[in-house]
DSSP file (Angstrom, degrees, kcal/mol; ACC not computed):
  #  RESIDUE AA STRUCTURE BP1 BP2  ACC     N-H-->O    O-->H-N    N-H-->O    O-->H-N    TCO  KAPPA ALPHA  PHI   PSI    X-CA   Y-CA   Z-CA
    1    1 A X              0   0    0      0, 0.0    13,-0.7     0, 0.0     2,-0.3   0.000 360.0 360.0 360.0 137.8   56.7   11.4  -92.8
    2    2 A X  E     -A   13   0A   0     11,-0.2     2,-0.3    45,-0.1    11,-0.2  -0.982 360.0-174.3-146.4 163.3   58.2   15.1  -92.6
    3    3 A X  E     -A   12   0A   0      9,-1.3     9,-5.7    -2,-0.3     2,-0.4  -0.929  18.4-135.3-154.6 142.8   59.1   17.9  -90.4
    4    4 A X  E     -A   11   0A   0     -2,-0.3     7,-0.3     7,-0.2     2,-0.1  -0.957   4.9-137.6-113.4 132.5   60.1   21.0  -90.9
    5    5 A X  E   > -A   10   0A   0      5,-1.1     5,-0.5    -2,-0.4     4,-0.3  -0.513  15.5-176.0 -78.4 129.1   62.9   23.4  -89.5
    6    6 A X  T   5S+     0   0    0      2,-0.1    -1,-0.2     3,-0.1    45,-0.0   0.565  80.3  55.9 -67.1 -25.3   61.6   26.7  -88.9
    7    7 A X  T   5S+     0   0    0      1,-0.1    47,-0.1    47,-0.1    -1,-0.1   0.066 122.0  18.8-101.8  18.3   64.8   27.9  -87.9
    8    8 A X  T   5S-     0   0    0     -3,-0.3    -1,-0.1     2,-0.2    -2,-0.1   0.324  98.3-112.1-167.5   4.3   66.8   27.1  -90.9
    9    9 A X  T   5S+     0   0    0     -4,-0.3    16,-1.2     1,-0.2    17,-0.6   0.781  72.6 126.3  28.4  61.4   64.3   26.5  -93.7
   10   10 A X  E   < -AB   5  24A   0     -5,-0.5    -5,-1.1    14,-0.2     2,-0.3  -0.775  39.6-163.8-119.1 145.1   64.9   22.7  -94.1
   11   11 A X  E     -AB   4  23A   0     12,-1.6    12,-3.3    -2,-0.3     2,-0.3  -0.930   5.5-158.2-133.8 159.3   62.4   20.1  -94.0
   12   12 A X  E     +AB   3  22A   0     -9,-5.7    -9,-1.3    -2,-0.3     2,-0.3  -0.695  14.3 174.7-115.1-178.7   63.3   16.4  -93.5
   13   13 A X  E     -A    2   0A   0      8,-1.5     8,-0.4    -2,-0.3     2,-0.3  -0.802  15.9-141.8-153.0-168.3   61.1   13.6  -94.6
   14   14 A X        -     0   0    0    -13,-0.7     2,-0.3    -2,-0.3     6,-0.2  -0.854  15.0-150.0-166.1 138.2   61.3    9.6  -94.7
   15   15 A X    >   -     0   0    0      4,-1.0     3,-3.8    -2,-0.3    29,-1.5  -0.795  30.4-110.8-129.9 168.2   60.3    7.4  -96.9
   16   16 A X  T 3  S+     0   0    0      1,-0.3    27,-0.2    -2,-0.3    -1,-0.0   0.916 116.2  68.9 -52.5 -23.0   59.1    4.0  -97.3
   17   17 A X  T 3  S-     0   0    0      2,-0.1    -1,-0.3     1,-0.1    26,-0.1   0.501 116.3-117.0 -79.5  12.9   62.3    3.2  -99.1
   18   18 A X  S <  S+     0   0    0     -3,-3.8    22,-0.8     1,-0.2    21,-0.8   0.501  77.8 127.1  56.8  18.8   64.0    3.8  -95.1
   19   19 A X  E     - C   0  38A   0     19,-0.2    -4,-1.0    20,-0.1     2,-0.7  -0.811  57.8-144.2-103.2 152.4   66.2    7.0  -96.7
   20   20 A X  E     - C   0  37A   0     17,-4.1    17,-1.2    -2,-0.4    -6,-0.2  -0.933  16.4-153.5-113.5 141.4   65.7   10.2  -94.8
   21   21 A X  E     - C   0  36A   0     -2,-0.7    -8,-1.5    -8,-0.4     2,-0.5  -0.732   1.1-154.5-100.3 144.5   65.7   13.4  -97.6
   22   22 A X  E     -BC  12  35A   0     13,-1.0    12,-1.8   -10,-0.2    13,-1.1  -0.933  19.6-167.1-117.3  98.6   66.8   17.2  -96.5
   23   23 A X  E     -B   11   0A   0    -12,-3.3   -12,-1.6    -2,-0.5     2,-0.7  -0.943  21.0-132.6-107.0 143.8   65.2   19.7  -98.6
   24   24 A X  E >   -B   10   0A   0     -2,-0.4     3,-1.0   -14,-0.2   -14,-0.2  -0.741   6.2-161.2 -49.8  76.5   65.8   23.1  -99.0
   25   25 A X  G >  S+     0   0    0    -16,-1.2     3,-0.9    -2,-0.7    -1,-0.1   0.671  86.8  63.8 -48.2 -44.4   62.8   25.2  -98.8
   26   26 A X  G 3  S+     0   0    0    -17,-0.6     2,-0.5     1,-0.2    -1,-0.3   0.908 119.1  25.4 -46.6 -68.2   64.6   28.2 -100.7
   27   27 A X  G X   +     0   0    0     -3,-1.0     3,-1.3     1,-0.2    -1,-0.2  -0.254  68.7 137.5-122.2  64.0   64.9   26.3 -103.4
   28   28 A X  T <   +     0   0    0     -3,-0.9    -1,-0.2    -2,-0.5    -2,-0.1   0.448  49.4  98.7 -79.7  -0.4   62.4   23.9 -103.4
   29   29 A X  T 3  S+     0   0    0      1,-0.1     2,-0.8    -3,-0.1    -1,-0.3   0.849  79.7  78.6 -22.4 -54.8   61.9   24.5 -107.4
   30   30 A X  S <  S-     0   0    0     -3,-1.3     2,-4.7    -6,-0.2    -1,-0.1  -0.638  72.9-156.3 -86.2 109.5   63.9   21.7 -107.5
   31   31 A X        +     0   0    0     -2,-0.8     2,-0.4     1,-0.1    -1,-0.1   0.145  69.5  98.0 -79.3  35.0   63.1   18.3 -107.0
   32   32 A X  S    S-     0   0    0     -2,-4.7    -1,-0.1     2,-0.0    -2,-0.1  -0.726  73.0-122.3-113.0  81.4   66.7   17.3 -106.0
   33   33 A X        -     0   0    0     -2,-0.4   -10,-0.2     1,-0.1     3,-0.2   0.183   4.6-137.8  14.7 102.8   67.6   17.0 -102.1
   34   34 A X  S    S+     0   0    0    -12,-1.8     2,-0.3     1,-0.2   -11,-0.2   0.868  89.2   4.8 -69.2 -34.1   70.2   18.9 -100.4
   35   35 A X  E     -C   22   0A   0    -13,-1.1   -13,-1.0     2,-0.1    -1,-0.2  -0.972  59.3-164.6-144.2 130.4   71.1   15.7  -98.5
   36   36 A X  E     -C   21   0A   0     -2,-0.3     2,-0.3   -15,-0.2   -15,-0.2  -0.795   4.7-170.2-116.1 172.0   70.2   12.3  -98.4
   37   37 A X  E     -C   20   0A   0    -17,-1.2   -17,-4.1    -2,-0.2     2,-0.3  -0.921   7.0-165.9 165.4 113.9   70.9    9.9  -95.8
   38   38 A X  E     +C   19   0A   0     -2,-0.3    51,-0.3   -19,-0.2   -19,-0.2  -0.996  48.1 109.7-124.4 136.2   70.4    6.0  -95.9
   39   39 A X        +     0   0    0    -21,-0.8     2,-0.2    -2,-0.3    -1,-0.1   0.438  55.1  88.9-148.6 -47.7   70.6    4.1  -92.2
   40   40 A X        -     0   0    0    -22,-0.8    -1,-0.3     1,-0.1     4,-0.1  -0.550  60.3-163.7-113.0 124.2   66.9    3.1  -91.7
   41   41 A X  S    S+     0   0    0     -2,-0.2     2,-0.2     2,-0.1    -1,-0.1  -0.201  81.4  47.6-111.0  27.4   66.4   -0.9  -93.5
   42   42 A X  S    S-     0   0    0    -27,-0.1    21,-0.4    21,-0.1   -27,-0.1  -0.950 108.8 -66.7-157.2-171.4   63.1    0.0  -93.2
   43   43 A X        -     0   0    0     -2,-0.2    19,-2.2   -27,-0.2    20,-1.0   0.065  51.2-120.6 -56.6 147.0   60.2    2.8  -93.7
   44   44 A X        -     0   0    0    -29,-1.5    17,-0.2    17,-0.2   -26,-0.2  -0.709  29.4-179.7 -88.0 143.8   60.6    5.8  -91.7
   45   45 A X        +     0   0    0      1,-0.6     2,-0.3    -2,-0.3    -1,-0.1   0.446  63.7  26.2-121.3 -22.5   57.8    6.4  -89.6
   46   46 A X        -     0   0    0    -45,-0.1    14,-0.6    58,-0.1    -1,-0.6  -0.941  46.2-179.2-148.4 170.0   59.0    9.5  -88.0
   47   47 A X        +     0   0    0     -2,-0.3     2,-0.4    12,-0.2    12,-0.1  -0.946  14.4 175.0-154.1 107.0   61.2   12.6  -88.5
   48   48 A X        -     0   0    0     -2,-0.2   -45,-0.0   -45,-0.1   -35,-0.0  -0.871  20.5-142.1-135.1 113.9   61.5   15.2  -85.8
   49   49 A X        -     0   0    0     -2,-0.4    58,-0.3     8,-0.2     8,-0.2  -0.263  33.1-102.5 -44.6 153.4   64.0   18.5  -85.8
   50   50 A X        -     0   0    0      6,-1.9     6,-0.2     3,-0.5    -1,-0.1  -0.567  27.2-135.5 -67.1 146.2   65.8   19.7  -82.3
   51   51 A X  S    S+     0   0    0     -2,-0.2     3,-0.1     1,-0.2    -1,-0.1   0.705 100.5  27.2 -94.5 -25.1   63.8   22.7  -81.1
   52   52 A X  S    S+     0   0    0      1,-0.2     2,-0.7     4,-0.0    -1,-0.2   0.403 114.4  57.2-110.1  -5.1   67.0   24.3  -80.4
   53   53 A X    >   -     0   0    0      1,-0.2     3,-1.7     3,-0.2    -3,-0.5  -0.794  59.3-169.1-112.1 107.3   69.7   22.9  -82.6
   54   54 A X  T 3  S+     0   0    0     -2,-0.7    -1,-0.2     1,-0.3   -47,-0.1   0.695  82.8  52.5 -63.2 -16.4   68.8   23.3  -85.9
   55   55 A X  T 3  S+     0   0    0     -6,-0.1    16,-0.8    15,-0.1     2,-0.6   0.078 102.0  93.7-117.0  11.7   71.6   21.1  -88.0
   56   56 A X    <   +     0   0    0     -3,-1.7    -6,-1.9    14,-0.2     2,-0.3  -0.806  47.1 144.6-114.9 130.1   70.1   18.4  -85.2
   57   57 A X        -     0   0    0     -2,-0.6    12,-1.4    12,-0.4    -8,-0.2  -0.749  28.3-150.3-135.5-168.5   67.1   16.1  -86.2
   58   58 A X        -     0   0    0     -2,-0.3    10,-0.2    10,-0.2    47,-0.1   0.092  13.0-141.0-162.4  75.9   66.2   12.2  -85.2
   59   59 A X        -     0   0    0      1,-0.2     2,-0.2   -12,-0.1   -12,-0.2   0.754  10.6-160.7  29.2 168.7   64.3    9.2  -86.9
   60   60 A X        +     0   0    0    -14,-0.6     2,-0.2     6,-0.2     6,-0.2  -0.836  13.9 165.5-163.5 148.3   62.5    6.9  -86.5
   61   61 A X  B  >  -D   65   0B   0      4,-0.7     4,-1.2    -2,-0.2    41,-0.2  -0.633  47.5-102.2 175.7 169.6   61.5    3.6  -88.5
   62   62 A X  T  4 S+     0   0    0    -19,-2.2    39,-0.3     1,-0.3   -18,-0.1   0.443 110.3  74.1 -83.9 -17.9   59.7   -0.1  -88.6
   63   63 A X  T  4 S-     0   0    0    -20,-1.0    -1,-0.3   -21,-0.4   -22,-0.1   0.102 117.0-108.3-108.1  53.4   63.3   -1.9  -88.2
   64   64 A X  T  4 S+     0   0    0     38,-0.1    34,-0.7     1,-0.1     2,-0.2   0.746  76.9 114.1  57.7  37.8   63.2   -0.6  -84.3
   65   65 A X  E  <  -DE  61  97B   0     -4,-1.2    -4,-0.7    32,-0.1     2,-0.3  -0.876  52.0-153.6-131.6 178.7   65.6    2.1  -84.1
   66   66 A X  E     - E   0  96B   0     30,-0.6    30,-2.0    -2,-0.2     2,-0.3  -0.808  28.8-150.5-134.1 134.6   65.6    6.0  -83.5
   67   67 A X  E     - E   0  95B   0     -2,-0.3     2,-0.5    28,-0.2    28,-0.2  -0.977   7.2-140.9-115.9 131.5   68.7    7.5  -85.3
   68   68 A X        -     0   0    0     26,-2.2    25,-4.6    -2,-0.3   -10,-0.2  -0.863  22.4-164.6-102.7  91.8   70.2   10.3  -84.0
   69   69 A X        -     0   0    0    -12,-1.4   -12,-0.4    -2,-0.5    23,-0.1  -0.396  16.9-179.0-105.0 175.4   71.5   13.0  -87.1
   70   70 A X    >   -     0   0    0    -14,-0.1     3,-2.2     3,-0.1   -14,-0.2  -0.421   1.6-178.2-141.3  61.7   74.1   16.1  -87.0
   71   71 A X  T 3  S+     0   0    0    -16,-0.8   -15,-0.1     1,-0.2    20,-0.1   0.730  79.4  73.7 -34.2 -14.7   74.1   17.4  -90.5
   72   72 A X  T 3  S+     0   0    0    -17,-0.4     2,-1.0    19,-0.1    -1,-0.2   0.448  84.7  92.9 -79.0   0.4   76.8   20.0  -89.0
   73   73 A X    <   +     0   0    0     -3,-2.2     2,-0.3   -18,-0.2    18,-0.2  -0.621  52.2 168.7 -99.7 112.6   79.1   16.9  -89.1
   74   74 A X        -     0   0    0     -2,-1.0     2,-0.1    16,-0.1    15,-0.0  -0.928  42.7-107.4-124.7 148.8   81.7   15.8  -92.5
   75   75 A X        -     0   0    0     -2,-0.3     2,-0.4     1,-0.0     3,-0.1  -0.288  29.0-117.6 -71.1 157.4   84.1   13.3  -92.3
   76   76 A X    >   -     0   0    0      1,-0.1     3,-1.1    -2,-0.1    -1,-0.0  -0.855  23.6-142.5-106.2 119.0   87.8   14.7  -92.2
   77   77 A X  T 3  S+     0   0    0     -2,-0.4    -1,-0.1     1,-0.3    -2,-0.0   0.896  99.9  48.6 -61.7 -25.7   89.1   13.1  -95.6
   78   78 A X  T 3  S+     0   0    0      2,-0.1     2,-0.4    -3,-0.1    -1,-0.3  -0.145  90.0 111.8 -89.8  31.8   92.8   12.4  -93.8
   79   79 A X  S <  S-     0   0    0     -3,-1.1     2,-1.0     2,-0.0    -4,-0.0  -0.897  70.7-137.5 -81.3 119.9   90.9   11.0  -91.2
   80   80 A X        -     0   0    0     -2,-0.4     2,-0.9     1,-0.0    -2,-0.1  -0.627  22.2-153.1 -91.6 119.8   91.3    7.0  -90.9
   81   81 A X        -     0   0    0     -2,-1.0     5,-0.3     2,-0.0    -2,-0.0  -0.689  19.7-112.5 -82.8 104.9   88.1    5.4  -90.3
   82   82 A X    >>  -     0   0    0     -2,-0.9     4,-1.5     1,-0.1     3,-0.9   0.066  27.8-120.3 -23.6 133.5   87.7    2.4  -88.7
   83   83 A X  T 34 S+     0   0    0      1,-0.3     4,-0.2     2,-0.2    -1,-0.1   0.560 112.8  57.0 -94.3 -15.9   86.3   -0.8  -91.2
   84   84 A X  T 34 S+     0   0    0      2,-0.1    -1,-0.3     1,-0.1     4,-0.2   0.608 115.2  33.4 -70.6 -46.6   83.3   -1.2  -89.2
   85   85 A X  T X4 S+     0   0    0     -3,-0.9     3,-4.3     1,-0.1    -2,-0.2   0.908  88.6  97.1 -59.0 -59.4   82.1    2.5  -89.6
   86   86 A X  T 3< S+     0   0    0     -4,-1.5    -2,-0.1     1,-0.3    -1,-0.1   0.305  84.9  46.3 -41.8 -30.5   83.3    3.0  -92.9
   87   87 A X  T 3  S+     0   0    0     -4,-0.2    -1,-0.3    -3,-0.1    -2,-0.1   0.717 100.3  83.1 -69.9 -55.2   79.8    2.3  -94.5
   88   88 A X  S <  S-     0   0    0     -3,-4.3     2,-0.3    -4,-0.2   -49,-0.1  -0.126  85.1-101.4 -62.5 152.6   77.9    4.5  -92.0
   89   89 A X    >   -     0   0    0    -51,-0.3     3,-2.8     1,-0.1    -1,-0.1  -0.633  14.2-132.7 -90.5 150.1   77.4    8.3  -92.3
   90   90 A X  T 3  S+     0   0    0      1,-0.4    -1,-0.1    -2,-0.3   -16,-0.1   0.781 107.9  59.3 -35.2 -43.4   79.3   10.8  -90.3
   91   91 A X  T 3  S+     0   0    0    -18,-0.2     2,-0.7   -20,-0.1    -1,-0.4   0.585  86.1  89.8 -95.7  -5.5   76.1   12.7  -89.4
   92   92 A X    <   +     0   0    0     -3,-2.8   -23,-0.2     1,-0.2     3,-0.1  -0.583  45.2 154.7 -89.5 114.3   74.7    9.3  -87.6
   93   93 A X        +     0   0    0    -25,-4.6     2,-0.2    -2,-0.7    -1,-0.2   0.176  53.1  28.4-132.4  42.1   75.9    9.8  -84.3
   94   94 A X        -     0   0    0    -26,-0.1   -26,-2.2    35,-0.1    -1,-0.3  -0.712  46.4-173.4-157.3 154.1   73.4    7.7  -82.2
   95   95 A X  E     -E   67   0B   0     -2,-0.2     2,-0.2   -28,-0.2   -28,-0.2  -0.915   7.3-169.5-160.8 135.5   71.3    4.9  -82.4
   96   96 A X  E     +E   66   0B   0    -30,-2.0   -30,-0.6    -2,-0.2     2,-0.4  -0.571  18.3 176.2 -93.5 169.7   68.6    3.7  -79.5
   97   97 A X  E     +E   65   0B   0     -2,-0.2   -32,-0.1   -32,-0.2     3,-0.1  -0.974  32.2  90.5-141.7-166.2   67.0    0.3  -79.8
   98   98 A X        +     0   0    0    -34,-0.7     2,-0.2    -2,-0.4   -33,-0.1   0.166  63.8  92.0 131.1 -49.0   64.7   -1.9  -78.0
   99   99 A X        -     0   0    0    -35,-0.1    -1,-0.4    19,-0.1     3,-0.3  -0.623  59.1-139.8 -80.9 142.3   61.5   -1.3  -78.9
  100  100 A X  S    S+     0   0    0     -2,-0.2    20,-1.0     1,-0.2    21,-0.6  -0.746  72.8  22.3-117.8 174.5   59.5   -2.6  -81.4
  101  101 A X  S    S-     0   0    0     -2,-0.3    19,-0.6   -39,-0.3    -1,-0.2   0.878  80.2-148.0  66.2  17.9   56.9   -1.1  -84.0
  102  102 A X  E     +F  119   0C   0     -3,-0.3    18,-0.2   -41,-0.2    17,-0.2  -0.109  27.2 170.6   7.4 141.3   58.4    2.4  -83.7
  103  103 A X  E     -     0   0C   0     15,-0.7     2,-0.3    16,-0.1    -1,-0.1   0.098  48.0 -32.2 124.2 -82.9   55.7    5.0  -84.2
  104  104 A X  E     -F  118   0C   0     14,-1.0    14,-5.1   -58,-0.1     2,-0.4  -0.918  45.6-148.1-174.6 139.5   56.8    8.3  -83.4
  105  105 A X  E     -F  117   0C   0     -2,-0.3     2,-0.4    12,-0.3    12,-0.2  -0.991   4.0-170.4-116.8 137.3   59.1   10.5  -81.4
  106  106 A X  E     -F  116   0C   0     10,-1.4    10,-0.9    -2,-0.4     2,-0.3  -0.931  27.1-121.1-142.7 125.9   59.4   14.0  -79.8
  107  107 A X  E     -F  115   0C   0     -2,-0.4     8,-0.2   -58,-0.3     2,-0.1  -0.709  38.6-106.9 -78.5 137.2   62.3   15.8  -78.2
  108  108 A X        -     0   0    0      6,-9.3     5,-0.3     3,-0.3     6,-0.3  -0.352  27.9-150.2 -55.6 127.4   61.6   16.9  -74.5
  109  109 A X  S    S+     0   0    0      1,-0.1     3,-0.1    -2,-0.1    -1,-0.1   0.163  91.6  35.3 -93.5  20.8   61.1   20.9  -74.5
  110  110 A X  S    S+     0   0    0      1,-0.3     2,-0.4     4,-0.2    -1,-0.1   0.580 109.1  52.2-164.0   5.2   62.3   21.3  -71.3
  111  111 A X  S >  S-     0   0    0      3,-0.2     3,-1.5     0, 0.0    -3,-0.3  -0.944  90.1-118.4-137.9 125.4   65.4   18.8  -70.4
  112  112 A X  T 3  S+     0   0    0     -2,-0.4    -3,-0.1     1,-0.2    19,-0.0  -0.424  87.5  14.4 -63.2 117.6   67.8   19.2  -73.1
  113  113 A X  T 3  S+     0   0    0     -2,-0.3    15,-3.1    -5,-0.3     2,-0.5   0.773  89.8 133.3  75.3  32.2   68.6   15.7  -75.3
  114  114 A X  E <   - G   0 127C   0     -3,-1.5    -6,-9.3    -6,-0.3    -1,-0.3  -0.973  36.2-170.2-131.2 135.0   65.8   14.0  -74.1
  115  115 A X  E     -FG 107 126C   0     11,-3.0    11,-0.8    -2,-0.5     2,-0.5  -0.659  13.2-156.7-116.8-178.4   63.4   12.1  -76.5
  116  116 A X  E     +FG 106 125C   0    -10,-0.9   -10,-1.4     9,-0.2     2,-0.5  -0.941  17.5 173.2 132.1  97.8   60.3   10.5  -76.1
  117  117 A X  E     -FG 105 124C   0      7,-0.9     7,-2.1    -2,-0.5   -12,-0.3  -0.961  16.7-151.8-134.9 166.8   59.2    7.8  -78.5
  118  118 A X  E     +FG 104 123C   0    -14,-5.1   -14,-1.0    -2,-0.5   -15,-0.7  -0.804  19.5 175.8-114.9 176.4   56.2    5.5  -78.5
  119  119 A X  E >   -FG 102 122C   0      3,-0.9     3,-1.4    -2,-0.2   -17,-0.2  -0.983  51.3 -95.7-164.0 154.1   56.2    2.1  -80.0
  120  120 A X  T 3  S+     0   0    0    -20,-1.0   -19,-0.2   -19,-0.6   -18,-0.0   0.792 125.1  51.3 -25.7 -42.7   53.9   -1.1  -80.4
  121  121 A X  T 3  S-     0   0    0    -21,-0.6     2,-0.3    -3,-0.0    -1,-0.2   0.059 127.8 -80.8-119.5  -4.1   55.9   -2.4  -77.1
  122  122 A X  E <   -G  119   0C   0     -3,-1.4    -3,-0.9   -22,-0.2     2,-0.3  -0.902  55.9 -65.1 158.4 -87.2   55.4    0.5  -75.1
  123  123 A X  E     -G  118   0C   0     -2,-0.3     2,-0.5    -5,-0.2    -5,-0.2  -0.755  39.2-162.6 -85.0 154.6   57.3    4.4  -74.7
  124  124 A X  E     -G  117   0C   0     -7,-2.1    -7,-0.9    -2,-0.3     2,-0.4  -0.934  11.1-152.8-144.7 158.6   60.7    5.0  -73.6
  125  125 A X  E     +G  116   0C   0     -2,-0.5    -9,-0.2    -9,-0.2     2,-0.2  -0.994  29.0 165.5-114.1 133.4   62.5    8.4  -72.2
  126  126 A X  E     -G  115   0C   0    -11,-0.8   -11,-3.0    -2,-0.4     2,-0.7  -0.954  33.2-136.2-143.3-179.8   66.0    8.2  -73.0
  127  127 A X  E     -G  114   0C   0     -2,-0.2   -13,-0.2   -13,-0.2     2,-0.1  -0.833  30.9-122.0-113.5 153.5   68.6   11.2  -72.9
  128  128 A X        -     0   0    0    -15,-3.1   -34,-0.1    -2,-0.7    -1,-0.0  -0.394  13.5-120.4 -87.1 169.1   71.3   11.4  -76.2
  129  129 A X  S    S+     0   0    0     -2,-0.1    -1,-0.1   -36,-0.1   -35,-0.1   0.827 100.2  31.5 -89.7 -34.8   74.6   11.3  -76.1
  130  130 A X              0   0    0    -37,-0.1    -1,-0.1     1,-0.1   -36,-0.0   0.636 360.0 360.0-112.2 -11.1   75.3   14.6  -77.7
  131  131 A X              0   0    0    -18,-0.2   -18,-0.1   -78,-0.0   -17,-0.1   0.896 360.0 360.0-117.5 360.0   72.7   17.4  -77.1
């Protein structure tokens, strides 16, 4: 699964292995990732950019979440993190569940932070926390 940012010349992809890759179009010579990013404990099934934020994307994958990314986001190193967190990445800053069989998802192009995903178990509309 892939998508690509038009507005920022990133594509993202997923893989079976559940890690989602950020590559760099500019220099796509290289077979190295600009960012990688592991959350998903199973294949990605979908990958979709925000149509208006670019450093904003969302997931998908067969163990029944949508993740919610910010690449614009680092951890503050004097920052104390909580022991529960500590494991996760900064940039994951939602995650929906409920559904099962994930499929695929789409941000709403006309109410802002609302996504769309379908799933074996039926659709759902829900709105994010941050766009």
């Amino acid at each position: 699964m892939f998508q690509y940012n038009l507005t920022d010349h990133h594509l993202g992809t997923g893989g079976d292995d559940g890690f989602l890759h950020i590559w760099d179009l500019r220099q796509f010579t290289t077979s190295t990732p600009v960012g990688t990013f592991k959350h998903h404990t199973a294949p990605v099934t979908s990958v979709e950019w925000h149509w208006t934020e670019p450093s904003v994307l969302a997931s998908t994958g067969e163990d029944h979440q949508v993740a919610l990314w910010d690449l614009a986001v680092e951890r503050d190193e004097e920052e104390e993190v909580d022991e529960e967190l500590k494991n996760l990445p900064p940039q994951l800053l939602f995650i929906h569940q409920g559904q099962t069989d994930i499929k695929e998802l789409h941000w709403h192009k006309q109410l802002p932070g609302v996504i769309i995903s379908t799933a074996h178990s039926g659709f759902n509309i829900f709105k994010t926390i941050s766009v």
